[in-house]
N, C-alpha and C positions, 0 to 999 in steps of 0.2 A: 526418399530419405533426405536427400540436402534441402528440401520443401522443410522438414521438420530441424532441422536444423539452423537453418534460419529464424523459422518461429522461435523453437527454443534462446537462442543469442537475443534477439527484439527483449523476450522475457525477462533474461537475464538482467540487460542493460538497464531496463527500467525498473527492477526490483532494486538494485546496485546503487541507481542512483536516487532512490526513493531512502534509503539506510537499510533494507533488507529485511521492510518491517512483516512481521508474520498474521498471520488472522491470529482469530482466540482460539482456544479448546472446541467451544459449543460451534464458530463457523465451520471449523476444518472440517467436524463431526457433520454439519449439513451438506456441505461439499461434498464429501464422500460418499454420502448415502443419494444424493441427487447423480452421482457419477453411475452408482451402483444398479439406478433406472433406467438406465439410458441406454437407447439401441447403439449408440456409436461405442463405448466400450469395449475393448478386448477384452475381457476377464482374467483369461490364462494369463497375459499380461501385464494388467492393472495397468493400461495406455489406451490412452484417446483415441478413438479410430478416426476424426475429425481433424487434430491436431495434431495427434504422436504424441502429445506430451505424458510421460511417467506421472499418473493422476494423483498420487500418493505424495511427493513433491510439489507439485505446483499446484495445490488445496493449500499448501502452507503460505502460501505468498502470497499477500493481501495486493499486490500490485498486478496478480493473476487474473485473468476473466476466461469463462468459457467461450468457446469459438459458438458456441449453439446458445450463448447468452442463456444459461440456462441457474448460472449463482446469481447471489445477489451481490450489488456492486459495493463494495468497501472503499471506504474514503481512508485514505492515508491520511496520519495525522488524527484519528480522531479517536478514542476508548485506551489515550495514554500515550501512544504513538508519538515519539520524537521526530521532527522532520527539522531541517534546515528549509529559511526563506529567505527572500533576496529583502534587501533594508527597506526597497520600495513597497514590499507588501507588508515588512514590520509596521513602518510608518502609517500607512493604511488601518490596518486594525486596531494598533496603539490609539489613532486618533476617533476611530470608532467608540473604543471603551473608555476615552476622556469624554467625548460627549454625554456617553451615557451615564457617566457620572460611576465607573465600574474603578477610576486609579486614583489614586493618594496624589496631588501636589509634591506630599513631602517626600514622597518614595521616590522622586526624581534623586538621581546619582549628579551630584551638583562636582564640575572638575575641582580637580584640585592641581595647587601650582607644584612642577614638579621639580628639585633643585635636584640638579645631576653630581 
């Protein structure tokens, strides 16, 4: 029991700190049914006999993986998904998609002076 309950918190923190983003409809619906084959399953249950975790729950959380690697991995941030990045990796991409010739010059946000 406290084996699972640690997993469980690990889960947490990292869904929390990702913005608590969810799969879609169609993944949850894979997850579930990949759960549904699986010898480690409880059924009576509907928990992981691997993990513990309440599988009906953490199907919804794209920051989730099976302990038996058995979903496919979701990348946060991508099919809509808002994430927050640190400036060094804005910077990074921004200057990716100025080379590629992907941003406007003009659409730079030019300061302006501010009289208090």
């Amino acid at each position: 029991m406290g084996q699972m309950i640690k997993n469980f918190g690990k889960e947490v923190i990292e869904y929390a700190k990702k913005g608590a983003p969810n799969v879609n409809k169609n993944q949850y619906k894979e997850r579930l049914q990949t759960c549904n084959t699986c010898e480690f399953l409880k059924k009576d249950l509907m928990r992981c006999g691997k993990c513990g975790c309440l599988v009906e729950h953490k199907a919804k959380w794209a920051t989730s993986t099976c302990p038996d690697k058995r979903w496919r991995q979701v990348i946060v941030g991508r099919d809509g998904k808002k994430v927050k990045i640190g400036r060094e990796a804005h910077s990074k991409w921004k200057n990716k998609q100025d080379e590629k010739g992907l941003t406007n010059p003009s659409d730079k946000v030019q300061p302006t002076d501010s009289k208090d």
